[in-house]
C-alpha positions as CSV (number, residue, x, y, z in Angstrom):
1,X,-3.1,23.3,7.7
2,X,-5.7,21.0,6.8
3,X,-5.5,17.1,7.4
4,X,-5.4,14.8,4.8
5,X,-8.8,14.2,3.1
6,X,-7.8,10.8,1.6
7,X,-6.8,9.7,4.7
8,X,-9.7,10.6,6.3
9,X,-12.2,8.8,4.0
10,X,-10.5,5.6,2.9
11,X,-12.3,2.3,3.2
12,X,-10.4,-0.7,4.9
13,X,-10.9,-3.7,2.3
14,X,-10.1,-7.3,2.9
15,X,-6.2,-8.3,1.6
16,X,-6.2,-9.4,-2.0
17,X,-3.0,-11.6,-1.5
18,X,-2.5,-12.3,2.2
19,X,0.4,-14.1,1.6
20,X,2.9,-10.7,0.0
21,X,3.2,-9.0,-2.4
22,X,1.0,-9.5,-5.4
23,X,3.1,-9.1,-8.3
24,X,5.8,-10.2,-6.4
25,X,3.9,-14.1,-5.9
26,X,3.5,-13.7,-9.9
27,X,7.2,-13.4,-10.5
28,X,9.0,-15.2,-7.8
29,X,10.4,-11.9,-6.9
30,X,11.5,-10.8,-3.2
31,X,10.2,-8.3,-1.1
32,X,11.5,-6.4,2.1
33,X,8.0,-5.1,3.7
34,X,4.4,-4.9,2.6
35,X,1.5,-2.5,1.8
36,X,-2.2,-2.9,1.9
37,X,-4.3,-0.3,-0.5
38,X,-7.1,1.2,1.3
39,X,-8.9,1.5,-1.9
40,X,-8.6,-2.0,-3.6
41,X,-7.2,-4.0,-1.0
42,X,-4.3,-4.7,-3.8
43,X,-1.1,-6.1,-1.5
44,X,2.0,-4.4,-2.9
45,X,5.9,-4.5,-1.9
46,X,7.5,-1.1,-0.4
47,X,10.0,1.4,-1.7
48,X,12.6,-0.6,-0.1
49,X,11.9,-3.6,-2.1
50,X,13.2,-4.6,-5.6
51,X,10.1,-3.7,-7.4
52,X,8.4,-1.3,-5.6
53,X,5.0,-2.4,-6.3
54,X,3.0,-0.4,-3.6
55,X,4.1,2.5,-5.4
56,X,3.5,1.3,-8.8
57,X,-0.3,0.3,-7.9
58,X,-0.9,3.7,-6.9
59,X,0.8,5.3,-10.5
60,X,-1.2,3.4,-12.2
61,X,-4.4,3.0,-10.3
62,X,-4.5,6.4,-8.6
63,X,-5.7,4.6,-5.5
64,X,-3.7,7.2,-2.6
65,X,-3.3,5.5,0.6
66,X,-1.8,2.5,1.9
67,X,-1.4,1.1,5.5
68,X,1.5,-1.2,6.6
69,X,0.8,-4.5,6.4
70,X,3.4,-5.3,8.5
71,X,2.3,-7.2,11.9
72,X,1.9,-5.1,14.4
73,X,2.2,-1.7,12.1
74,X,-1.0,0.3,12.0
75,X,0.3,3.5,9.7
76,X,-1.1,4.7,6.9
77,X,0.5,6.5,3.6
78,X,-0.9,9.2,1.2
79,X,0.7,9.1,-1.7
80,X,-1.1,12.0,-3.0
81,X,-0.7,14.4,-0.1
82,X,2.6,12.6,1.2
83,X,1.1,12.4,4.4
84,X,1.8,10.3,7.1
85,X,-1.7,9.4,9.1
């Protein structure tokens, strides 16, 4: 079995919205915790949120992995591969 290619080869770009969750900001929405896209930088909220805007970015962008940006989290997400790196 073959690692994870997108994981392998993301970029690590400065936060967009360091202070949450973009859209969530926009709205005056909650969120529970926080994902960074390795692609954009976009800060989105996790599946546990409301409005699951990690997710969302990735539908609509494409853009496949995500790390926690949660303090002292250092994971990262494919959503393409469903990978865990």
């Amino acid at each position: 079995m073959s690692a994870c290619e997108h994981l392998t080869s993301v970029q690590d770009p400065p936060a967009r919205t360091p202070g949450g969750c973009e859209e969530c900001l926009a709205t005056g929405s909650r969120w529970v915790h926080l994902r960074r896209c390795l692609s954009c930088g976009h800060v989105g909220c996790c599946d546990s949120s409301p409005n699951r805007h990690a997710t969302a970015h990735f539908k609509e962008s494409g853009h496949p992995v995500v790390a926690s940006f949660e303090p002292g989290e250092t994971w990262r997400w494919c959503y393409a591969d469903q990978t865990l790196g």
